[in-house]
Backbone as CSV, one residue per row, in Angstrom:
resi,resn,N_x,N_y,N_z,CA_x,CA_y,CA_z,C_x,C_y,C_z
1,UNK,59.234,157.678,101.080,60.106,156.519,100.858,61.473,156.728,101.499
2,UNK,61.980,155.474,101.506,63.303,155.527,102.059,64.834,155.075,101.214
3,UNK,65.929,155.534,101.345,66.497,154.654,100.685,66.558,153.129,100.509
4,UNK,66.541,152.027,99.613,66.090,151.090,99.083,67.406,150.021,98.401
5,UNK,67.889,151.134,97.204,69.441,149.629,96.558,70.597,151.288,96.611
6,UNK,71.330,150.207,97.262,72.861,151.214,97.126,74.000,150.122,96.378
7,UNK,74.667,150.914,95.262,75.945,150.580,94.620,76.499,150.369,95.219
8,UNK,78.080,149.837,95.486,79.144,149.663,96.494,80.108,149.212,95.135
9,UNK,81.109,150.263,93.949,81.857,149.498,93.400,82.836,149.191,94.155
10,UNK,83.377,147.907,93.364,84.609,147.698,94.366,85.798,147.463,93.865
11,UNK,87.055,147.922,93.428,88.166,147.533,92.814,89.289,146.895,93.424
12,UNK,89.116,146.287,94.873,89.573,146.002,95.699,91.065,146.780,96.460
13,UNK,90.687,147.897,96.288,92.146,148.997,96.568,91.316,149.434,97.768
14,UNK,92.071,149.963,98.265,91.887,150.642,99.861,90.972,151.044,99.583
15,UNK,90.917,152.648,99.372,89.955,153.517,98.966,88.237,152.574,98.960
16,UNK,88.587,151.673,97.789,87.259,151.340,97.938,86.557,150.384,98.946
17,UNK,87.558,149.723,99.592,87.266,149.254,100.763,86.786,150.011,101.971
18,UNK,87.677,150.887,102.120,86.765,151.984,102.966,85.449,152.600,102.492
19,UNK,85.645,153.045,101.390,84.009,152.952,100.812,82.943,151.995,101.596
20,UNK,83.455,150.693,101.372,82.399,149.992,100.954,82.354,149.635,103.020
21,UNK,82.948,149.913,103.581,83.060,150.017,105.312,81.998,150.739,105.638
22,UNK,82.692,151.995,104.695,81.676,153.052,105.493,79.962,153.049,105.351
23,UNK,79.692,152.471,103.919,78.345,152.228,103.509,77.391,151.050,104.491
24,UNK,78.376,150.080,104.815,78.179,149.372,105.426,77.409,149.377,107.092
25,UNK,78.427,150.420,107.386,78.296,150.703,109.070,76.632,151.488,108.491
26,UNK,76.781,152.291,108.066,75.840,153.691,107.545,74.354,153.322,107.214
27,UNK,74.475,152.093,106.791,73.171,151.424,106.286,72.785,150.034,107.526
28,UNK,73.661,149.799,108.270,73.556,148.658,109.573,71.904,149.059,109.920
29,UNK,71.168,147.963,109.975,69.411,148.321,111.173,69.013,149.091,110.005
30,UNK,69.481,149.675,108.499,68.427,150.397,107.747,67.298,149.291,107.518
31,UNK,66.111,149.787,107.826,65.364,148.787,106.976,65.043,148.803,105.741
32,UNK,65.315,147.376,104.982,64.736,147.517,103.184,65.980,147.820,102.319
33,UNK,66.763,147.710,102.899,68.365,148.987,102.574,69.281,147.265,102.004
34,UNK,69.055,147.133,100.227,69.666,146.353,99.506,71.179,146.857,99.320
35,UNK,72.307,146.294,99.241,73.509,146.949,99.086,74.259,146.225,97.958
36,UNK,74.745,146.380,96.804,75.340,145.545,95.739,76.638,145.858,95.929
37,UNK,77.510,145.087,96.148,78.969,144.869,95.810,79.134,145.014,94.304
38,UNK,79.865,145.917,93.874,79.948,145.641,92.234,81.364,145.830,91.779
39,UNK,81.797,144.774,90.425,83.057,145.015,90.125,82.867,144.517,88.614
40,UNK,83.621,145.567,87.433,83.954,145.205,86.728,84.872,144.511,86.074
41,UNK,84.942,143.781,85.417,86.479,143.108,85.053,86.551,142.958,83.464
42,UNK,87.993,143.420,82.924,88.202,143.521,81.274,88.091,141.872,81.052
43,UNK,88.748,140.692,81.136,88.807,139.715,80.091,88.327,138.786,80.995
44,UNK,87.569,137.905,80.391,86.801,136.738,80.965,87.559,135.714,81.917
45,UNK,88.853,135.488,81.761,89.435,135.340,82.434,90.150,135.576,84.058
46,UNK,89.238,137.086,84.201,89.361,137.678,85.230,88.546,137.204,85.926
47,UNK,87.221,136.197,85.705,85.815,136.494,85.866,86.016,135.348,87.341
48,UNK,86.623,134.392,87.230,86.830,133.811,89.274,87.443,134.633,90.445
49,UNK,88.554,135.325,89.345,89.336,135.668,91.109,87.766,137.637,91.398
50,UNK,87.389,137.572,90.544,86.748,138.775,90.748,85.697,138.428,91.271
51,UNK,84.910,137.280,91.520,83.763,136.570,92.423,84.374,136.345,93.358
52,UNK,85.556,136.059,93.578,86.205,135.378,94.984,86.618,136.568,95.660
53,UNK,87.297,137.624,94.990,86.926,138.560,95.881,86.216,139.359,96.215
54,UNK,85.190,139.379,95.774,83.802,139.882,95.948,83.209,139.145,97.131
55,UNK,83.242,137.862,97.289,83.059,136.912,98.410,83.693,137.615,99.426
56,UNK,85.193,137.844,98.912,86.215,137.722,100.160,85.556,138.991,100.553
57,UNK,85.144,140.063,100.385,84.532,141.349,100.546,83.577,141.166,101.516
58,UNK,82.497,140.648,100.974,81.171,139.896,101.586,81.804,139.745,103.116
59,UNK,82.573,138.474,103.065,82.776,137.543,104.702,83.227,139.172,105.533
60,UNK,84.363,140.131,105.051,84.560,141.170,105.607,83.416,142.035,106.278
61,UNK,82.665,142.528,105.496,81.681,143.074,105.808,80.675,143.053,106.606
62,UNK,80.347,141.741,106.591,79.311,140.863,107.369,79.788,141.159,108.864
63,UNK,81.489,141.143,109.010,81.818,141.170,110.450,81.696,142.888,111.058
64,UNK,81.012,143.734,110.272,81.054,144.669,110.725,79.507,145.634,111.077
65,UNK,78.839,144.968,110.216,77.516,145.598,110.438,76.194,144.277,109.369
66,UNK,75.363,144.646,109.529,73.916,143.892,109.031,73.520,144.693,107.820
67,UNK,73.660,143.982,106.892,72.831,144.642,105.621,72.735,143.597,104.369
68,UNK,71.297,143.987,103.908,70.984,143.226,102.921,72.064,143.098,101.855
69,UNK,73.208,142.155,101.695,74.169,142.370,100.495,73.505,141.420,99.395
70,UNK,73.991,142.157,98.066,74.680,141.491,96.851,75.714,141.337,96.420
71,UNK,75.792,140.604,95.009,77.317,140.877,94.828,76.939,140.739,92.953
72,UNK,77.670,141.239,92.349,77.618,141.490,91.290,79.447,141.743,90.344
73,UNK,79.852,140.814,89.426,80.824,140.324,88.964,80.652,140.639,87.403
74,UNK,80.990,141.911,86.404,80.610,141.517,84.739,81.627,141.941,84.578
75,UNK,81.711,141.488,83.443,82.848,141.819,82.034,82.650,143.254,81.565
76,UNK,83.198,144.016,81.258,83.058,145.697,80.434,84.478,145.902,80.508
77,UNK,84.442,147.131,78.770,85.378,147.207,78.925,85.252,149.222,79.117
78,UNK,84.159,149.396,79.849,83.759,150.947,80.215,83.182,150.712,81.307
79,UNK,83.940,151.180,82.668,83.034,150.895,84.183,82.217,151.714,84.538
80,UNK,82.146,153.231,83.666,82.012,154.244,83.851,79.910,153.851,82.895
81,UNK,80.509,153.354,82.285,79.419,153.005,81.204,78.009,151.757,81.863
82,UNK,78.805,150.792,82.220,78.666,149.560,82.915,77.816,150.007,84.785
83,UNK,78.264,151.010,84.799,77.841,151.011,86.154,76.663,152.278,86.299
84,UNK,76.623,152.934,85.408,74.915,153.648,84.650,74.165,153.188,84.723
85,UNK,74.329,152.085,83.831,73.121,150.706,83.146,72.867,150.095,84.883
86,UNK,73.903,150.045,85.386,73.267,149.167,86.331,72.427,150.134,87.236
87,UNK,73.008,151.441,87.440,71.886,152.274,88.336,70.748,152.467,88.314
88,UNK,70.238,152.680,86.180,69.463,152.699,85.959,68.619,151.128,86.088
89,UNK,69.017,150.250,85.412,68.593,149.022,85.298,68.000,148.822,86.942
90,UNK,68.793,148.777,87.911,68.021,148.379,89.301,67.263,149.788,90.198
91,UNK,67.427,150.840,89.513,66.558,152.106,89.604,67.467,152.132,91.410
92,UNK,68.252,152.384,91.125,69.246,152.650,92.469,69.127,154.156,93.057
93,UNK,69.370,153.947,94.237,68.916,154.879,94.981,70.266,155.554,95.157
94,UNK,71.481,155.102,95.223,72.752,155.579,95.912,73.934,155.126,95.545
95,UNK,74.790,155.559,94.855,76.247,155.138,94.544,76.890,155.899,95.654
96,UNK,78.136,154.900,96.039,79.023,154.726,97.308,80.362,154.746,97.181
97,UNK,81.009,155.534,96.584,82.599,155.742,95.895,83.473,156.313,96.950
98,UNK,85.076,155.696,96.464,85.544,156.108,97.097,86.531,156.466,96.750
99,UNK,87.407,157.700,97.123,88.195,158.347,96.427,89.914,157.898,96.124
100,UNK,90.078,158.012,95.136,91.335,156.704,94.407,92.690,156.878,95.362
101,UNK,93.360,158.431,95.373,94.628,158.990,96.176,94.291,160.216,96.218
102,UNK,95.730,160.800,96.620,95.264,162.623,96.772,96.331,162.968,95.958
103,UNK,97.070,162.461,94.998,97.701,163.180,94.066,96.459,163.742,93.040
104,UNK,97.148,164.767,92.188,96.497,165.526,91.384,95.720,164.690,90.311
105,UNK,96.224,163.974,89.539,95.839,163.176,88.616,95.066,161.948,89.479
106,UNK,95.218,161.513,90.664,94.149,160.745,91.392,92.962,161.948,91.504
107,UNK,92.790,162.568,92.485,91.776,163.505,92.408,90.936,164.010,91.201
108,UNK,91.968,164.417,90.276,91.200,164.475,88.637,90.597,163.301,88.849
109,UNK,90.900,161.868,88.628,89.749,161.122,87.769,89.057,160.677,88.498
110,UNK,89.141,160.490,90.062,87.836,160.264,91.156,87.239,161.208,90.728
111,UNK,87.452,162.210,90.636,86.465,163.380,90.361,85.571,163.942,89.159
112,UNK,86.648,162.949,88.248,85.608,162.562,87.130,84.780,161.906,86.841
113,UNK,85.108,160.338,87.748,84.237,159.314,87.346,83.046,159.767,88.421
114,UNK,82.973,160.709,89.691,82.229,161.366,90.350,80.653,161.899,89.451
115,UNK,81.812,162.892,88.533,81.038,163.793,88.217,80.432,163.396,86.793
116,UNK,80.989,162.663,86.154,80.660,161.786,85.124,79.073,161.132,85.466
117,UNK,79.504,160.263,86.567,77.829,159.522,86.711,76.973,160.447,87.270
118,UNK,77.371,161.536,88.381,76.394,162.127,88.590,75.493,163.548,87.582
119,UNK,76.583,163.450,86.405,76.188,164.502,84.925,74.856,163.250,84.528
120,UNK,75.245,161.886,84.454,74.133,160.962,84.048,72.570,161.435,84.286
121,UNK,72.262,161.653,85.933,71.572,161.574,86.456,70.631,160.601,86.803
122,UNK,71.534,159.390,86.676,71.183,158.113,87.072,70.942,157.763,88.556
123,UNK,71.663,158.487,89.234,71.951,158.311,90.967,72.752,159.170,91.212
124,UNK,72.261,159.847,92.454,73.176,160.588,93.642,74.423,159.793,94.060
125,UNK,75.484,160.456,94.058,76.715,159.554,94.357,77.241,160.156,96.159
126,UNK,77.870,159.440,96.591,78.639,159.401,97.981,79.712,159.113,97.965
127,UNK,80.412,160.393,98.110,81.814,160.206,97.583,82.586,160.222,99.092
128,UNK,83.186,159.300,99.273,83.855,158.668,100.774,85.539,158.929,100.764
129,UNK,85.962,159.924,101.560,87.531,160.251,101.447,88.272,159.172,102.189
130,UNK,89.337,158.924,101.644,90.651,158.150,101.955,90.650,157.839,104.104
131,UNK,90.684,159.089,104.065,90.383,159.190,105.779,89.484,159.013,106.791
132,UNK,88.333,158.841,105.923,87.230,158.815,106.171,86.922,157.303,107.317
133,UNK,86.749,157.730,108.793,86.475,156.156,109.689,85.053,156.779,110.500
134,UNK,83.967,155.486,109.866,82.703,155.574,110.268,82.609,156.213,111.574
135,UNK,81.270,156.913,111.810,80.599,157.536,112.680,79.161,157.551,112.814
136,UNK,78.289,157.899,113.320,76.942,158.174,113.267,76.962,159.265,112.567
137,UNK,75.801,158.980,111.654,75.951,160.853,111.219,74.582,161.414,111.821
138,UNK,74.731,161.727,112.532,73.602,163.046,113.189,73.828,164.355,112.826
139,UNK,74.563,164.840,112.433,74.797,166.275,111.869,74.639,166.253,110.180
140,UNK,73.872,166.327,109.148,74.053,167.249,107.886,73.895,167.948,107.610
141,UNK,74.620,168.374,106.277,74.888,169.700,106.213,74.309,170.005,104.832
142,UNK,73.437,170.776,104.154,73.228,170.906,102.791,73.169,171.890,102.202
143,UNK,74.449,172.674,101.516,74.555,173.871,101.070,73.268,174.109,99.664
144,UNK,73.025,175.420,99.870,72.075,175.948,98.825,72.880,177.781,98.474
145,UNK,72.706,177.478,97.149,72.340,178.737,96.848,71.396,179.612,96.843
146,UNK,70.048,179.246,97.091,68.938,179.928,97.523,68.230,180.479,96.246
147,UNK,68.812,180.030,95.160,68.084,180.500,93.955,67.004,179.401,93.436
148,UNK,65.803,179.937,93.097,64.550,179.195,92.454,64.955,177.899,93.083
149,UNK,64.426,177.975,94.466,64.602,176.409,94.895,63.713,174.936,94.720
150,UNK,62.761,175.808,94.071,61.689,174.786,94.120,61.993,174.291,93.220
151,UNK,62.383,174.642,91.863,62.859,174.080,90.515,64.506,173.473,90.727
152,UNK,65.370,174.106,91.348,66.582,173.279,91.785,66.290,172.601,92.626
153,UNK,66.151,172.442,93.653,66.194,171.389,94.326,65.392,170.361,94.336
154,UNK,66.402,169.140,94.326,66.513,167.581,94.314,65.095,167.139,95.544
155,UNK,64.279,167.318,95.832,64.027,167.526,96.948,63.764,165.479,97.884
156,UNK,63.339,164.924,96.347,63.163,163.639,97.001,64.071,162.633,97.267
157,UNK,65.045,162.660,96.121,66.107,161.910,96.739,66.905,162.528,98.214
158,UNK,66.796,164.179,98.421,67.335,164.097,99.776,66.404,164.033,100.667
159,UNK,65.135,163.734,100.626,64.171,163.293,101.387,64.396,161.821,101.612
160,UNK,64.653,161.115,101.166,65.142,159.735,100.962,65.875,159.299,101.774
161,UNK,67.342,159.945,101.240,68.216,160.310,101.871,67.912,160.518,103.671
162,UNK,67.440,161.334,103.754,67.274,161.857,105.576,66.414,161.080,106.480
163,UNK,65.006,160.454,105.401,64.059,160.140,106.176,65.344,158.454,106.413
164,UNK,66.154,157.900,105.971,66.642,156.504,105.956,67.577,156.936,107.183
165,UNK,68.130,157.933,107.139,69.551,158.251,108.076,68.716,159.262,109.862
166,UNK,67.721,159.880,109.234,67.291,160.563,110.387,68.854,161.734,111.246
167,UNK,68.957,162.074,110.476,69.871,163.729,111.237,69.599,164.422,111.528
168,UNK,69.902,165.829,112.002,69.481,167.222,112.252,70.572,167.803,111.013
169,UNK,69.662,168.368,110.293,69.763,169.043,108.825,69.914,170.566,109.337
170,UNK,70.830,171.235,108.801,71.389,171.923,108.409,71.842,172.646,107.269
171,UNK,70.973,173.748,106.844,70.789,174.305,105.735,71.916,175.840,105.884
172,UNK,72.730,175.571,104.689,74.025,176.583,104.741,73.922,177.287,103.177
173,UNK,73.828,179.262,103.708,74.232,179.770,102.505,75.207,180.308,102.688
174,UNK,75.978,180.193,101.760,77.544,181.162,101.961,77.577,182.460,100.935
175,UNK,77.034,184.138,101.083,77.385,184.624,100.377,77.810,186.258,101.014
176,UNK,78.654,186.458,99.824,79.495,188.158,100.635,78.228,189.227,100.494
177,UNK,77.227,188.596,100.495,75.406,189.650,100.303,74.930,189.947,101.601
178,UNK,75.695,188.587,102.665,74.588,188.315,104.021,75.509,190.020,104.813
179,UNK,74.905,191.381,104.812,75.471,191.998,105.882,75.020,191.933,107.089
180,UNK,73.430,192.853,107.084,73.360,192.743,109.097,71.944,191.635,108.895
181,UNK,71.189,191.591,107.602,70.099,190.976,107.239,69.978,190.594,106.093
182,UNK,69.411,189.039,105.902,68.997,188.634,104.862,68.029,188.909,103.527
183,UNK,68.052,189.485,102.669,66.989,190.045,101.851,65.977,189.218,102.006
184,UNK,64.806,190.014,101.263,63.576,189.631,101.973,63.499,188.745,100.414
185,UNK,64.280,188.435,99.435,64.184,187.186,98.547,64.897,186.151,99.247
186,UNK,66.006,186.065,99.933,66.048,185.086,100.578,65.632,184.541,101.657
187,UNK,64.604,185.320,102.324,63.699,185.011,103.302,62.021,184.193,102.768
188,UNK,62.336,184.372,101.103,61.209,184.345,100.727,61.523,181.898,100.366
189,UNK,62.800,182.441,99.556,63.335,181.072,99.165,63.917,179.888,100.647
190,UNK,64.217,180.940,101.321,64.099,180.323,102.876,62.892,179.408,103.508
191,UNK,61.556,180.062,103.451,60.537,179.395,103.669,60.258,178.349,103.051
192,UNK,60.721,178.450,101.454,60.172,177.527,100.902,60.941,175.906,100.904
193,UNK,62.251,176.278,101.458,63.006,175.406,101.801,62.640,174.644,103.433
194,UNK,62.326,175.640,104.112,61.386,175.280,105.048,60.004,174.089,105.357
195,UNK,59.314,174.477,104.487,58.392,173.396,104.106,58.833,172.097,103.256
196,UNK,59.708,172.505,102.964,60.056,171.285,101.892,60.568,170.244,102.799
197,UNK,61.517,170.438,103.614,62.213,169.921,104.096,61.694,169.929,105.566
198,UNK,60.275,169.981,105.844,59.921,170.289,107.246,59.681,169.335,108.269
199,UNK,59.494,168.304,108.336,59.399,166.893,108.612,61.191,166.405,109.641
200,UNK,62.098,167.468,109.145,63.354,167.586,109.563,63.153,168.893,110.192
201,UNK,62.566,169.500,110.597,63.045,170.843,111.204,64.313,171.232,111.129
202,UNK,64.793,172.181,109.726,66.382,172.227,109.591,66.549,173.801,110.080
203,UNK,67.964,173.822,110.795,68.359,174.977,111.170,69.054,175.722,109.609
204,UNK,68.355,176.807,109.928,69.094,177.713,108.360,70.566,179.061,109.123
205,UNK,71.441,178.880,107.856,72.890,179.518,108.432,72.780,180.247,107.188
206,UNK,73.346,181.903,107.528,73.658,182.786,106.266,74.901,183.079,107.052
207,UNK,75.816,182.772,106.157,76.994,183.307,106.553,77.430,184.437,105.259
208,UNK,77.949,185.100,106.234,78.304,186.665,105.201,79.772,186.629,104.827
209,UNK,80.666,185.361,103.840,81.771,185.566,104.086,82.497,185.533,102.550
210,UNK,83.418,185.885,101.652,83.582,185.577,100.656,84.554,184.332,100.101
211,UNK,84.926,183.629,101.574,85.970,182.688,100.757,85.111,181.125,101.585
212,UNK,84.872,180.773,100.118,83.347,179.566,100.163,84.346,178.138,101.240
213,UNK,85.930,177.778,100.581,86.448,176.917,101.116,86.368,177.248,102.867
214,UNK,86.752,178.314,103.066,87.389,178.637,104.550,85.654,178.846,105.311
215,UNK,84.694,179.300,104.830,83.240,179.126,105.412,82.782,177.670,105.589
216,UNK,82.920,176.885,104.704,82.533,175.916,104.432,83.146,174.836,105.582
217,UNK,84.664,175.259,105.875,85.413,174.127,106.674,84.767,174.883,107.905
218,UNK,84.818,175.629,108.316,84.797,176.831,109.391,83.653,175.640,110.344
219,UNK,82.349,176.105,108.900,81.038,175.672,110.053,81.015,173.942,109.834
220,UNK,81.751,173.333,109.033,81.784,172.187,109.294,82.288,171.791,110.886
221,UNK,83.602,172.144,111.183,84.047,171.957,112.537,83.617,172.643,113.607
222,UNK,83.151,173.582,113.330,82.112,174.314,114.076,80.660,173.360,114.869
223,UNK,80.145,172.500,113.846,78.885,172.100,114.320,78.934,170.868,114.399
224,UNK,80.416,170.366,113.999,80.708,169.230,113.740,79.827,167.896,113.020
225,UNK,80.008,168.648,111.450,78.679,168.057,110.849,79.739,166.778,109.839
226,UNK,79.018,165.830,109.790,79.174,164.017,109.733,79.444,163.973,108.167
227,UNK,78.103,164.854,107.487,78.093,164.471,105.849,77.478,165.753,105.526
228,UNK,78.584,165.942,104.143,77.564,167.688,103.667,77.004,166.926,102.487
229,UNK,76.061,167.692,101.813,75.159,167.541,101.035,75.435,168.301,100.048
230,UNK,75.250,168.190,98.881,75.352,169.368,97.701,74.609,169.436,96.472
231,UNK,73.769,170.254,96.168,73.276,170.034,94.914,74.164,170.312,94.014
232,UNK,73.886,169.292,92.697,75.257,169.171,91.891,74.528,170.359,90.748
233,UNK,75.278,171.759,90.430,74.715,172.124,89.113,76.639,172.218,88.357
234,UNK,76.284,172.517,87.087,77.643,172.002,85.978,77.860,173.419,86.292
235,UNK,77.446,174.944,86.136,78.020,175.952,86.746,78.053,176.776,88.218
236,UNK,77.731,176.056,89.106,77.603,176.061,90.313,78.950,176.431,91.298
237,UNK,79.419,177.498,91.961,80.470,177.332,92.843,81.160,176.261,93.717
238,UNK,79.702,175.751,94.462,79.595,174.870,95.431,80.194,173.313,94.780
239,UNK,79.338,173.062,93.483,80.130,172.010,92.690,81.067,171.583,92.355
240,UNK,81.335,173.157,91.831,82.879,173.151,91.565,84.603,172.804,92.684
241,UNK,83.547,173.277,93.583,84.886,173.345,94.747,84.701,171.852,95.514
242,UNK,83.804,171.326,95.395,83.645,169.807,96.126,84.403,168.904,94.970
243,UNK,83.432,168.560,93.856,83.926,167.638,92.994,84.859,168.097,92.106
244,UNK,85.231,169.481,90.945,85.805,169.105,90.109,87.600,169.977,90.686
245,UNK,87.672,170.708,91.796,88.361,171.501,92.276,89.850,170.709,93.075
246,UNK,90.573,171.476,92.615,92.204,170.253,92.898,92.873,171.228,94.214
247,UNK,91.355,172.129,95.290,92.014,173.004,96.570,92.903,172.152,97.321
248,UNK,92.100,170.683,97.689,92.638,170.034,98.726,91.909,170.498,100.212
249,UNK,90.856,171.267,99.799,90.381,172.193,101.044,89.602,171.329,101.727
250,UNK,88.877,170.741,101.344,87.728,169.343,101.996,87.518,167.949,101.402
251,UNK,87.280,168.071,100.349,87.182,166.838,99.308,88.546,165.695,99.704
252,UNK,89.238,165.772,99.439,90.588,165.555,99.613,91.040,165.417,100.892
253,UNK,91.188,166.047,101.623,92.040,166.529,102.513,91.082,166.324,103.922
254,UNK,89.986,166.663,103.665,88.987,165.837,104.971,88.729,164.879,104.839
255,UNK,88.011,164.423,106.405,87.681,162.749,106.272,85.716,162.839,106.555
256,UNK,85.458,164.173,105.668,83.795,164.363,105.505,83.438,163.823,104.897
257,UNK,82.471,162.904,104.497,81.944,162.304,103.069,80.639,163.634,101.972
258,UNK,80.874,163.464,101.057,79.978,164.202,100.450,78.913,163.657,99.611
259,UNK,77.960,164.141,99.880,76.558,163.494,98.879,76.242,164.665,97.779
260,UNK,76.679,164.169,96.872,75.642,165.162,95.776,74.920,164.617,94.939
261,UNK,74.013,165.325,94.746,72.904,164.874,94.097,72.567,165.831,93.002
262,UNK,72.334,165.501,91.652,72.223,166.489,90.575,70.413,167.115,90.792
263,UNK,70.598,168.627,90.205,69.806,169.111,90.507,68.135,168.656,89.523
């Protein structure tokens, strides 16, 4: 299968406008690829100018790429709550966020309401930085820890994921273990990542380095990769330093988009 319904909230602030750009360009010629505009609004009273600009969204969009849109306008007074129900309710394939500012307390709660829906496990989220101006993505990137992969890893939603976008995948471990050779357990969890994901023929990277931010940016600009990938675990390094981490090292401060997907 392929990806199918993608979220697009929209609060009409920059941020999520670029969001909802970038989803746009990203999903252009997908076939089957439903896209919902969504916005919550507190008092009923809100409930025209929040269709009208949802419209006004729409006419925008339209001038930039082809995709099946919706649009979707409710009352809640929890968006966080409100926009679950709807992932689950339309069995959504993809939430499309975009990140609020880069002050500290912006970053905290993008990074909550991030990690919030993706703790749900309602949908993989796509979290789209401030800087972020569309591209093709032919390069991803999908860090692993290499532990019990068959039981961690997500394997169909990023099958989903790849078979809709078609990239050259890129499989990245970052640990201070890699010296002149890989143990023969991670040669073992290697393969199996191999087959899983084989349909992509992905290049595998052990990098032997101990500081995850400065590896991480390193081979990003290095291979010049479009979108990293991450499996989301709640004690995970990799998690930690994408979504709940105030470095400024990538999340923030690049214009990479990140997909994570809970494990």
């Amino acid at each position: 299968m392929t990806i199918q319904t993608v979220i697009v909230p929209v609060d009409f602030s920059e941020p999520s406008l670029i969001a909802a750009r970038y989803a746009m360009k990203l999903f252009t010629g997908r076939y089957g690829v439903n896209m919902i505009l969504y916005h919550v609004y507190e008092n009923e009273s809100d409930a025209p100018d929040a269709k009208q600009g949802l419209e006004n969204v729409k006419t925008m969009l339209m001038k930039e790429g082809i995709v099946k849109l919706s649009m979707l306008a409710e009352k809640g007074s929890d968006f966080l709550l409100e926009l679950e129900k709807l992932a689950r309710h339309r069995k959504a394939d993809l939430i499309v966020m975009g990140i609020t500012d880069r002050t500290t307390i912006g970053q905290s709660l993008a990074g909550s309401n991030a990690l919030k829906i993706l703790n749900t496990k309602a949908c993989p989220v796509l979290i789209v930085p401030p800087d972020s101006s569309y591209k093709d993505v032919k390069n991803v990137m999908l860090t692993s820890d290499f532990e019990d992969v068959m039981a961690s890893t997500p394997s169909v939603p990023i099958r989903n994921f790849l078979k809709t976008i078609q990239p050259t995948l890129h499989i990245v471990n970052i640990s201070n273990q890699h010296y002149v050779s890989i143990t023969e357990e991670y040669q073992q969890e290697k393969e199996k990542l191999r087959k899983m994901f084989e349909e992509m023929h992905p290049e595998f990277y052990f990098l032997g380095l101990n500081d995850v931010d400065e590896a991480i940016n390193q081979f990003a600009s290095d291979k010049k990769i479009d979108l990293i990938l991450i499996i989301h675990k709640e004690q995970n390094i990799l998690s930690k330093f994408f979504i709940k981490s105030h470095t400024k090292k990538l999340a923030y401060q690049s214009n990479i988009p990140i997909l994570a997907i809970h494990e």
